[in-house]
Every structure is written in structure tokens, then in C-alpha cells.
Gaussian input, Z-matrix of N, CA and C with variables (Angstrom, degrees):
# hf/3-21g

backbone

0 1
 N
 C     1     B1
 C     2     B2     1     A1
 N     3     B3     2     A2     1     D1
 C     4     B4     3     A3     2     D2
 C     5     B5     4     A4     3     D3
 N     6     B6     5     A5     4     D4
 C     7     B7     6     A6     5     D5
 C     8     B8     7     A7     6     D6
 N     9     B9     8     A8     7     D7
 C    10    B10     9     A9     8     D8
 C    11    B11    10    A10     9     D9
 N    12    B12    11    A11    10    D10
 C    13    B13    12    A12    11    D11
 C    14    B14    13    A13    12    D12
 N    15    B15    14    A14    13    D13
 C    16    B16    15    A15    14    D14
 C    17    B17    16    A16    15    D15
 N    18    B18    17    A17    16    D16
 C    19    B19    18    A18    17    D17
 C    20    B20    19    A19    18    D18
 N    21    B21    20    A20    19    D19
 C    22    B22    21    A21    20    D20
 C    23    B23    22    A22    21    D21
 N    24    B24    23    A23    22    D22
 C    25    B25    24    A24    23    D23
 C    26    B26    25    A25    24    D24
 N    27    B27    26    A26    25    D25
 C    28    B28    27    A27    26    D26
 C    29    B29    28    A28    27    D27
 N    30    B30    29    A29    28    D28
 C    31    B31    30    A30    29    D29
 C    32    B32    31    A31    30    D30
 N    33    B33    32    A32    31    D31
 C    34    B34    33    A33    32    D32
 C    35    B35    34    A34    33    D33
 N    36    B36    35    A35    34    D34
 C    37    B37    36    A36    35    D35
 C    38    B38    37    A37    36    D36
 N    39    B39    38    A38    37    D37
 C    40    B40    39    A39    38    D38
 C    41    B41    40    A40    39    D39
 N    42    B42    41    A41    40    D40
 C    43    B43    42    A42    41    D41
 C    44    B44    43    A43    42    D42
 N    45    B45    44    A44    43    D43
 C    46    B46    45    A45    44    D44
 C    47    B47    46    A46    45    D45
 N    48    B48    47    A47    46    D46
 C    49    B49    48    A48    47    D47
 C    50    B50    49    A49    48    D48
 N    51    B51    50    A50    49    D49
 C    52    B52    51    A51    50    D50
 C    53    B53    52    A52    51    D51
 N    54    B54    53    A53    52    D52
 C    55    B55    54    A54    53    D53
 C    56    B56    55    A55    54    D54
 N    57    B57    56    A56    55    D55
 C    58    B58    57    A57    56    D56
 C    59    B59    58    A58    57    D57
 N    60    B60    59    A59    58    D58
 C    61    B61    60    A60    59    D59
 C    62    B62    61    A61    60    D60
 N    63    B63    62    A62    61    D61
 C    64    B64    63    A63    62    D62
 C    65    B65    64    A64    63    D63
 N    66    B66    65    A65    64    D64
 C    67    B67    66    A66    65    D65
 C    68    B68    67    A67    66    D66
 N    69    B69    68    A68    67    D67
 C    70    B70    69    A69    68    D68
 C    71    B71    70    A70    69    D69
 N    72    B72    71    A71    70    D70
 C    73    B73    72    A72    71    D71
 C    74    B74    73    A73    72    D72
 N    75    B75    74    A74    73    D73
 C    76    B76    75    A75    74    D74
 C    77    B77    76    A76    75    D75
 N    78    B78    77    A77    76    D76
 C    79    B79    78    A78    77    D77
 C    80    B80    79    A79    78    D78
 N    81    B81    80    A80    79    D79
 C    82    B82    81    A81    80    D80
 C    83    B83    82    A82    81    D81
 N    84    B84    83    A83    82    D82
 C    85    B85    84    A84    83    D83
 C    86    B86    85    A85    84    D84
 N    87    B87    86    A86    85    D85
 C    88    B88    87    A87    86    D86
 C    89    B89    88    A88    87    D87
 N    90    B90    89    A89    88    D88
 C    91    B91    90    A90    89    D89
 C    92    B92    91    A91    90    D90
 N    93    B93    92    A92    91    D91
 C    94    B94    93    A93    92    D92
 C    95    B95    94    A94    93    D93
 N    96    B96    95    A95    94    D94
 C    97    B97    96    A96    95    D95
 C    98    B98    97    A97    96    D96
 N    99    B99    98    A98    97    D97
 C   100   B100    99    A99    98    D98
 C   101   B101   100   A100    99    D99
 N   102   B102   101   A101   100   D100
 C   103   B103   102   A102   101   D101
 C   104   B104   103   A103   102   D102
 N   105   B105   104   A104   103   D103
 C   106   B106   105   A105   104   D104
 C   107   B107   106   A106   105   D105
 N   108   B108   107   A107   106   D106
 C   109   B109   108   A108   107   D107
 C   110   B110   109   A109   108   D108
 N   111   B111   110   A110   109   D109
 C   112   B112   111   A111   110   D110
 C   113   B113   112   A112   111   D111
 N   114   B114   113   A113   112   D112
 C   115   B115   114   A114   113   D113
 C   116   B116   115   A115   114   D114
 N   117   B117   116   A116   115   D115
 C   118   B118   117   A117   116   D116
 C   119   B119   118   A118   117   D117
 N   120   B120   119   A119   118   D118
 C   121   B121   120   A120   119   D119
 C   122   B122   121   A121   120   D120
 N   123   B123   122   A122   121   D121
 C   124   B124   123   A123   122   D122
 C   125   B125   124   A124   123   D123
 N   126   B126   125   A125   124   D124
 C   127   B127   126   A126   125   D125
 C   128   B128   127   A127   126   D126
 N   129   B129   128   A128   127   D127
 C   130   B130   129   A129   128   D128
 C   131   B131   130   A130   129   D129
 N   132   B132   131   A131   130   D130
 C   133   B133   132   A132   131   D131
 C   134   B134   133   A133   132   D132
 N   135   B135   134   A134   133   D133
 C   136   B136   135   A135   134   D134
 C   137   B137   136   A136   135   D135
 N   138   B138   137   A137   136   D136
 C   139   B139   138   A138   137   D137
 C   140   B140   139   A139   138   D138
 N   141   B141   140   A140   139   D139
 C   142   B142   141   A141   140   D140
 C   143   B143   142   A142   141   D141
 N   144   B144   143   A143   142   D142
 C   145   B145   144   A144   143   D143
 C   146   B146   145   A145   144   D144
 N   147   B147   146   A146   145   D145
 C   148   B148   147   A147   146   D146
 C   149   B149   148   A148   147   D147
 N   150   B150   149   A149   148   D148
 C   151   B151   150   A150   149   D149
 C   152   B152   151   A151   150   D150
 N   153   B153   152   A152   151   D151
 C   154   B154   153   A153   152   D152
 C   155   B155   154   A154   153   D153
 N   156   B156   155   A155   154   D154
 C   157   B157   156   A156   155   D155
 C   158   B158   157   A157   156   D156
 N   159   B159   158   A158   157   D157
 C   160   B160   159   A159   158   D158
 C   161   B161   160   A160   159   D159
 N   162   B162   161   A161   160   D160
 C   163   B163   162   A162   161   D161
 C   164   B164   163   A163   162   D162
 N   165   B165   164   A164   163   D163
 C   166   B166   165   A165   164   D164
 C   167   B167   166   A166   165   D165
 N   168   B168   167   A167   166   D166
 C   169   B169   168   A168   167   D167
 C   170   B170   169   A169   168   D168
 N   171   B171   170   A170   169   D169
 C   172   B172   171   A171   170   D170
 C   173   B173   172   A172   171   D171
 N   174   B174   173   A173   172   D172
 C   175   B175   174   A174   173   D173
 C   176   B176   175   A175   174   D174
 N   177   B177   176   A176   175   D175
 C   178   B178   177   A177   176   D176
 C   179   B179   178   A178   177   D177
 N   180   B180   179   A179   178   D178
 C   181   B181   180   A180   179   D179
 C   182   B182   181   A181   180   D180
 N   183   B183   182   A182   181   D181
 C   184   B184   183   A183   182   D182
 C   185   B185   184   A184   183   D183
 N   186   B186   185   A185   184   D184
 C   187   B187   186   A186   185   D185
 C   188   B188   187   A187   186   D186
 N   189   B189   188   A188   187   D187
 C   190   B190   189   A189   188   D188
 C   191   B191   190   A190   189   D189
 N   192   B192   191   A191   190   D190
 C   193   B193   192   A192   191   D191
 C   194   B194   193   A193   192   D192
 N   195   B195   194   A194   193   D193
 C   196   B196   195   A195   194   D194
 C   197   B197   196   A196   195   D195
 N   198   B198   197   A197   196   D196
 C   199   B199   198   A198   197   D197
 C   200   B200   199   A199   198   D198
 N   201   B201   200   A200   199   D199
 C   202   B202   201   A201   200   D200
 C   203   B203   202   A202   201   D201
 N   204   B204   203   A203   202   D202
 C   205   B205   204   A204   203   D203
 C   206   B206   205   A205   204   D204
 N   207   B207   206   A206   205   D205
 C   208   B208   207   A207   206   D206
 C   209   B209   208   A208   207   D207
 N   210   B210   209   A209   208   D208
 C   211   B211   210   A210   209   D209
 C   212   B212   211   A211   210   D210
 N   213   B213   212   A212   211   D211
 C   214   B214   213   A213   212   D212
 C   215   B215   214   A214   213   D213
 N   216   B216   215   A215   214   D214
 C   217   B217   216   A216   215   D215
 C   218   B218   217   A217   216   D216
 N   219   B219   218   A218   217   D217
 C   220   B220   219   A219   218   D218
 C   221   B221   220   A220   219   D219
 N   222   B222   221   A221   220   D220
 C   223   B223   222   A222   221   D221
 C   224   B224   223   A223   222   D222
 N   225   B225   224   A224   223   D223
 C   226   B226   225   A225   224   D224
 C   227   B227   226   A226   225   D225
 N   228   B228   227   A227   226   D226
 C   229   B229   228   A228   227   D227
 C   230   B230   229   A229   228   D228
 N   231   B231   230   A230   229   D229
 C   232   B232   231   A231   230   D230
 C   233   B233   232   A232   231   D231
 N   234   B234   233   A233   232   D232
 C   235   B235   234   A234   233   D233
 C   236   B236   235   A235   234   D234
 N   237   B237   236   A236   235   D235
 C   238   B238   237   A237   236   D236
 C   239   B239   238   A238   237   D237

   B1=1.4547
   B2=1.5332
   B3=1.4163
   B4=1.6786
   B5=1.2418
   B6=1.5006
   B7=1.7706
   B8=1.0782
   B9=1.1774
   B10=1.3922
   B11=1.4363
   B12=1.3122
   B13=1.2060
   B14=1.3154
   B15=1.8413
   B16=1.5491
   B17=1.5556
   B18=1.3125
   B19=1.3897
   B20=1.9701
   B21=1.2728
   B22=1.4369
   B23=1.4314
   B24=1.5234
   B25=1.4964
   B26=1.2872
   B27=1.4412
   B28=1.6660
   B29=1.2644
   B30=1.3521
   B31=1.8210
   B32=1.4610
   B33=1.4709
   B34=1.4933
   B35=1.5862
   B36=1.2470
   B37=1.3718
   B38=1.5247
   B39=1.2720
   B40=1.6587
   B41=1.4868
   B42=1.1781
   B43=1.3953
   B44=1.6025
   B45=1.4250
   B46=1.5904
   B47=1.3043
   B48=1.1141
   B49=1.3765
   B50=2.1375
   B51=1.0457
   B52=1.8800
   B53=1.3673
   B54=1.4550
   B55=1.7043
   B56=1.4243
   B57=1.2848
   B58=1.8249
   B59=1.7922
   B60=1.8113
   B61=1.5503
   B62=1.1568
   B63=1.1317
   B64=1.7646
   B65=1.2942
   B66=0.9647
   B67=1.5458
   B68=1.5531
   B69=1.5759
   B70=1.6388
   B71=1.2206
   B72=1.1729
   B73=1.7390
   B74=1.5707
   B75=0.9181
   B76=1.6772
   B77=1.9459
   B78=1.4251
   B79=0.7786
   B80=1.8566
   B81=1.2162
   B82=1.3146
   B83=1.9988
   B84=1.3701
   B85=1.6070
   B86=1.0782
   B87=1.4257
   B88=1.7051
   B89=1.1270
   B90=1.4222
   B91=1.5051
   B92=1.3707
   B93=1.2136
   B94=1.3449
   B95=1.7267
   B96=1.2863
   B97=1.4675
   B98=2.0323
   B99=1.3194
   B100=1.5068
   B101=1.9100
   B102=1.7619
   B103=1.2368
   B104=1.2342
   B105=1.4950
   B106=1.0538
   B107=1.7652
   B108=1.2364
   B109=1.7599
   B110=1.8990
   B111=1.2448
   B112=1.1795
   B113=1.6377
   B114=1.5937
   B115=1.3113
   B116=2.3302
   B117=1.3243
   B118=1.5746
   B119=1.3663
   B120=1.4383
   B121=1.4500
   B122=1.6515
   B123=1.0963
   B124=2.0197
   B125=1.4354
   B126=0.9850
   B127=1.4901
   B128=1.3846
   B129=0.8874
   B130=1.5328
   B131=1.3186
   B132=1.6378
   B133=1.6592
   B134=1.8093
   B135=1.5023
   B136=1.7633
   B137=1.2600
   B138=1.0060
   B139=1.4793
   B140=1.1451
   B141=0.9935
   B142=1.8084
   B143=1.8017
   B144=1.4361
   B145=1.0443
   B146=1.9826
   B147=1.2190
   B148=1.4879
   B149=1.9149
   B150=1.0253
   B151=1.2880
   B152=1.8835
   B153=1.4632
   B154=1.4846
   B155=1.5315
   B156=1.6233
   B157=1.7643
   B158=1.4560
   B159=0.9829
   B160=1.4651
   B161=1.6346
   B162=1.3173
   B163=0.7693
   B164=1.2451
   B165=1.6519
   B166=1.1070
   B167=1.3735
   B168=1.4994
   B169=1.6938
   B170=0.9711
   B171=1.9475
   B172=1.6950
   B173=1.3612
   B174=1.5658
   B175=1.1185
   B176=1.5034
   B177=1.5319
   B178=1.4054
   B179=1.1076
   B180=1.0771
   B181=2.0934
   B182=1.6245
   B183=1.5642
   B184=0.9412
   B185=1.6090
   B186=1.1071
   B187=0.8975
   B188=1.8686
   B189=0.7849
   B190=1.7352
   B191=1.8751
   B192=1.3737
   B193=1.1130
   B194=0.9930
   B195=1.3722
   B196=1.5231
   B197=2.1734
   B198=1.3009
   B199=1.4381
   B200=1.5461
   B201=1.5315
   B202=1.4681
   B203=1.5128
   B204=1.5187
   B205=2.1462
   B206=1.3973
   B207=1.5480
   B208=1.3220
   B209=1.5991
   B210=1.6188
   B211=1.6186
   B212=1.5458
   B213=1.5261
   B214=1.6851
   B215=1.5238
   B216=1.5145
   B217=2.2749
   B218=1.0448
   B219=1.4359
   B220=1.4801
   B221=2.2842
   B222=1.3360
   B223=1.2761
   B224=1.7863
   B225=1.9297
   B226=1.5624
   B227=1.3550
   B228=1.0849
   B229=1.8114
   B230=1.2303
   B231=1.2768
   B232=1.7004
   B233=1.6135
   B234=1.1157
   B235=1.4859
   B236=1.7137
   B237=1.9358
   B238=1.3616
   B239=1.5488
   A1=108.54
   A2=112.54
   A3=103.58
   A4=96.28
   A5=100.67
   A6=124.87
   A7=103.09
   A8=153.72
   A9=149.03
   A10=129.50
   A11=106.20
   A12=105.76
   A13=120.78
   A14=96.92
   A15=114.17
   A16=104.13
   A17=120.85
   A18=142.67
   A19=100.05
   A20=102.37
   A21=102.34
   A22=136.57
   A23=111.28
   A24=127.85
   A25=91.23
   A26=134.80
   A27=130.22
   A28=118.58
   A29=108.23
   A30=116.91
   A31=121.17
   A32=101.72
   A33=100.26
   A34=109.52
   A35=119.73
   A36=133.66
   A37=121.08
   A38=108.16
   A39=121.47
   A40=85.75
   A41=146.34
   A42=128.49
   A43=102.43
   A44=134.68
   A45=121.56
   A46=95.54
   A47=155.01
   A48=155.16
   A49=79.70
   A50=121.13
   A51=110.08
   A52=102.40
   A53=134.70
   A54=125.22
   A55=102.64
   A56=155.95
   A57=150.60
   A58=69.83
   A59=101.38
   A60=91.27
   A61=110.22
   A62=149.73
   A63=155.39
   A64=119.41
   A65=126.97
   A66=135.09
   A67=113.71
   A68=111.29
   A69=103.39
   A70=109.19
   A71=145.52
   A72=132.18
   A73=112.32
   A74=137.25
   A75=156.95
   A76=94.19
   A77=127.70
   A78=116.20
   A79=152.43
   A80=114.41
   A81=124.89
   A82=93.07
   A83=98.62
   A84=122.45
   A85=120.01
   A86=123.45
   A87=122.40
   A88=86.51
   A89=133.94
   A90=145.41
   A91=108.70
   A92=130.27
   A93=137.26
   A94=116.71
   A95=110.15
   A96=110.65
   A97=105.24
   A98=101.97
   A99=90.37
   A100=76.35
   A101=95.48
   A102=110.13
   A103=122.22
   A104=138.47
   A105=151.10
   A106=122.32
   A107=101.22
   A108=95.61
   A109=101.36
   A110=121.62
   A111=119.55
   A112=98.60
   A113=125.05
   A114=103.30
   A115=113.53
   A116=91.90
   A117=96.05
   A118=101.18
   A119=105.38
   A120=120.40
   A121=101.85
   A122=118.43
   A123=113.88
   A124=95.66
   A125=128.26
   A126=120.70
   A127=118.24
   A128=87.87
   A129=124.31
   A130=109.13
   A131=108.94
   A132=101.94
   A133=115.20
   A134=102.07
   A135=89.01
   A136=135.02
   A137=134.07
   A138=121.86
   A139=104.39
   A140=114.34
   A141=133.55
   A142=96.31
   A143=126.85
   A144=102.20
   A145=105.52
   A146=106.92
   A147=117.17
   A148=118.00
   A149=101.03
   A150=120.37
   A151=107.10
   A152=87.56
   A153=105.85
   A154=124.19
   A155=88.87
   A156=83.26
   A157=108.90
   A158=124.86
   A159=115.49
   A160=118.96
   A161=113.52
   A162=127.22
   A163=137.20
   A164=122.53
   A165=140.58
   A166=115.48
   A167=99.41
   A168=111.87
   A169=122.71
   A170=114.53
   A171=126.07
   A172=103.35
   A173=127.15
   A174=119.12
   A175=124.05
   A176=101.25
   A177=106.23
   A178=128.71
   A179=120.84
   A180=118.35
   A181=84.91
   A182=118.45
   A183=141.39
   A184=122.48
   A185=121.73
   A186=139.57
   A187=124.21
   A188=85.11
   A189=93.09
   A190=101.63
   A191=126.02
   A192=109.32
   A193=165.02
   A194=92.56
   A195=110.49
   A196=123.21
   A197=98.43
   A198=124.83
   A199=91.73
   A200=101.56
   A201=119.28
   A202=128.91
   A203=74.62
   A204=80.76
   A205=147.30
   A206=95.29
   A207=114.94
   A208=123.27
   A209=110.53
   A210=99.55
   A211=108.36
   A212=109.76
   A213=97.31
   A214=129.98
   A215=88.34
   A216=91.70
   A217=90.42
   A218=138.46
   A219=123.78
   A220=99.97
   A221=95.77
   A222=101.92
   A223=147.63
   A224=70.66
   A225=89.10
   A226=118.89
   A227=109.87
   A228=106.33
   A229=107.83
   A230=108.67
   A231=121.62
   A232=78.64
   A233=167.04
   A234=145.45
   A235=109.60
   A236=91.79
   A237=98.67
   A238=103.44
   D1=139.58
   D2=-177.97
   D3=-107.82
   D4=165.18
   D5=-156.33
   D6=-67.40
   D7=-8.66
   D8=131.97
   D9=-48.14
   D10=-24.59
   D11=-179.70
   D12=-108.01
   D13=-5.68
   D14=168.57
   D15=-75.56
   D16=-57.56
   D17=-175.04
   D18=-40.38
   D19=-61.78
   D20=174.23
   D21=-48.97
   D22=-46.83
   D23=170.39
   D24=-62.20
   D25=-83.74
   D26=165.44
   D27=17.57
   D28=-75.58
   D29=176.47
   D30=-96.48
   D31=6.51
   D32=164.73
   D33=-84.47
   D34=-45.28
   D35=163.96
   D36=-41.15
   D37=-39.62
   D38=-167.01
   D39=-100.97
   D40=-12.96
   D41=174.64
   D42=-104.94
   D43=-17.50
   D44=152.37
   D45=-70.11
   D46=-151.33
   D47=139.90
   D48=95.25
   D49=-70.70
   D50=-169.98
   D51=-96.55
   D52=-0.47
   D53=139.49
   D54=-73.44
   D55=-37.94
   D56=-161.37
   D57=-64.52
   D58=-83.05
   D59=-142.18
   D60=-82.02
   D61=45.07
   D62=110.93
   D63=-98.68
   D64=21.12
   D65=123.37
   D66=-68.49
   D67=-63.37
   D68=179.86
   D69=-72.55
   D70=-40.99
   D71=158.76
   D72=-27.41
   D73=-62.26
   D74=-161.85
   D75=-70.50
   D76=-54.45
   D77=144.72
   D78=-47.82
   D79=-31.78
   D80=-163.09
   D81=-85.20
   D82=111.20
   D83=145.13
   D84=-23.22
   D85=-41.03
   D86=-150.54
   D87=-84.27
   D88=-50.26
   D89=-147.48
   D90=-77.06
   D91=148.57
   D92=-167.69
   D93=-85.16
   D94=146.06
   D95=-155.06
   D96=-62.22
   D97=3.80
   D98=-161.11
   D99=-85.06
   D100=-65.16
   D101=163.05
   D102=7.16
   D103=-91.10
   D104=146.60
   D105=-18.07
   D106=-50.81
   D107=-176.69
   D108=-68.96
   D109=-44.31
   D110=-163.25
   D111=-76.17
   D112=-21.44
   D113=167.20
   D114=-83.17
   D115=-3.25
   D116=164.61
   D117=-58.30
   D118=-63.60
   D119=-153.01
   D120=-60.70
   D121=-44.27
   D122=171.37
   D123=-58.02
   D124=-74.10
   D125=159.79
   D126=36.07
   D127=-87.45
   D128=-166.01
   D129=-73.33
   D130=-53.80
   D131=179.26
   D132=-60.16
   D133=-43.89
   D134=149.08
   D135=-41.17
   D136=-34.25
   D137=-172.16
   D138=-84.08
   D139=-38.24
   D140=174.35
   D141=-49.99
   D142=-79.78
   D143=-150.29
   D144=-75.21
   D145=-8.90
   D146=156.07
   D147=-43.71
   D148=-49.84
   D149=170.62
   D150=-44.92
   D151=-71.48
   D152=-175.92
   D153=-56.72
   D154=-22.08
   D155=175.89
   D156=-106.40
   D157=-8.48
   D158=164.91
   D159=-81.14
   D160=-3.20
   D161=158.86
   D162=-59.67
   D163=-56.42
   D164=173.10
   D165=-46.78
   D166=137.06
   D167=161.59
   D168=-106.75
   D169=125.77
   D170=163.18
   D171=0.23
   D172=-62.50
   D173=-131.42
   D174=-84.79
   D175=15.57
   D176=-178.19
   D177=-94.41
   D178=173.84
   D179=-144.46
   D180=-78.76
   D181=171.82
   D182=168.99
   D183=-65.43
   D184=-32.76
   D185=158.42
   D186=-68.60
   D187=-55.22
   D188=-173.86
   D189=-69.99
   D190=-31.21
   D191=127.22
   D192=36.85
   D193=-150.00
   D194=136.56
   D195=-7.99
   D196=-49.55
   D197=-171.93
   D198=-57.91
   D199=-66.39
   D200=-178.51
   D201=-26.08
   D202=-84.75
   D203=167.08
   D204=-68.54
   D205=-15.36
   D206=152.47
   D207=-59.74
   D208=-43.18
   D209=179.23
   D210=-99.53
   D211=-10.93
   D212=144.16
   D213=-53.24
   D214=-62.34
   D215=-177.70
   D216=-38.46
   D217=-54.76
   D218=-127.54
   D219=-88.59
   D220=-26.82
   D221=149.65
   D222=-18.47
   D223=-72.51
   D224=171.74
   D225=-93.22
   D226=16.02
   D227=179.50
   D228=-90.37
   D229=-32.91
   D230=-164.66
   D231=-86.99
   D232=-32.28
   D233=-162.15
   D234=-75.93
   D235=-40.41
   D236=-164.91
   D237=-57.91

């Protein structure tokens, strides 16, 4: 598999992984209604960048990339 395509599974994984647990945030009762909407709202930006990476094609430069998953990770850090 080339490092692009490692890099991708990478943040495809780490972006199910903050839809599971803001899905169960958004669900959970105990948690307070603001609570809950703002784990909707990560939610969502998961699926979104879910969207975006299934999207992508191999065929893009190394660089541009690179560009990619970088302002994805940086995405999912702020969810976690």
C-alpha cells in the first residue's frame, strides 16, 4: 500500500473513531442539551470529512496531499 493510501485509511479510521464517540455523546441523556447538540455538530463534521476522503483520488501529487491530511488531522484533533 503506498503512503497515501496508508495516510488515508489513517484518517479514515481516526475520523470513525470521533463520529462512534459523537454519535454516543449526541445520544447520552445524562449530558446536557447544549452538550449533546455540539457533539451532533462534530458529528457531522465527521461525516463531512468522511465524505472528503472517500472522495479522494490516488492520483494526487505528493504534495497536495500531504496538504490534505494535514488539514484533515488537524480537523480531527479539535473534535477529539
Amino acid at each position: 500500500m503506498r503512503t497515501f493510501e496508508r495516510h488515508i485509511t489513517s484518517l479514515r479510521s481516526q475520523a470513525l473513531a470521533v463520529l462512534a464517540a459523537n454519535q454516543a455523546r449526541a445520544a447520552d441523556q445524562s449530558l446536557s442539551q447544549v452538550d449533546r447538540q455540539v457533539a451532533t455538530f462534530n458529528a457531522k463534521e465527521a461525516q463531512a470529512v468522511l465524505g472528503i476522503l472517500d472522495d479522494l483520488k490516488p492520483s494526487l501529487g505528493p504534495e497536495e496531499a500531504r496538504k490534505i491530511t494535514a488539514r484533515i488531522r488537524t480537523l480531527l484533533e479539535w473534535d477529539v
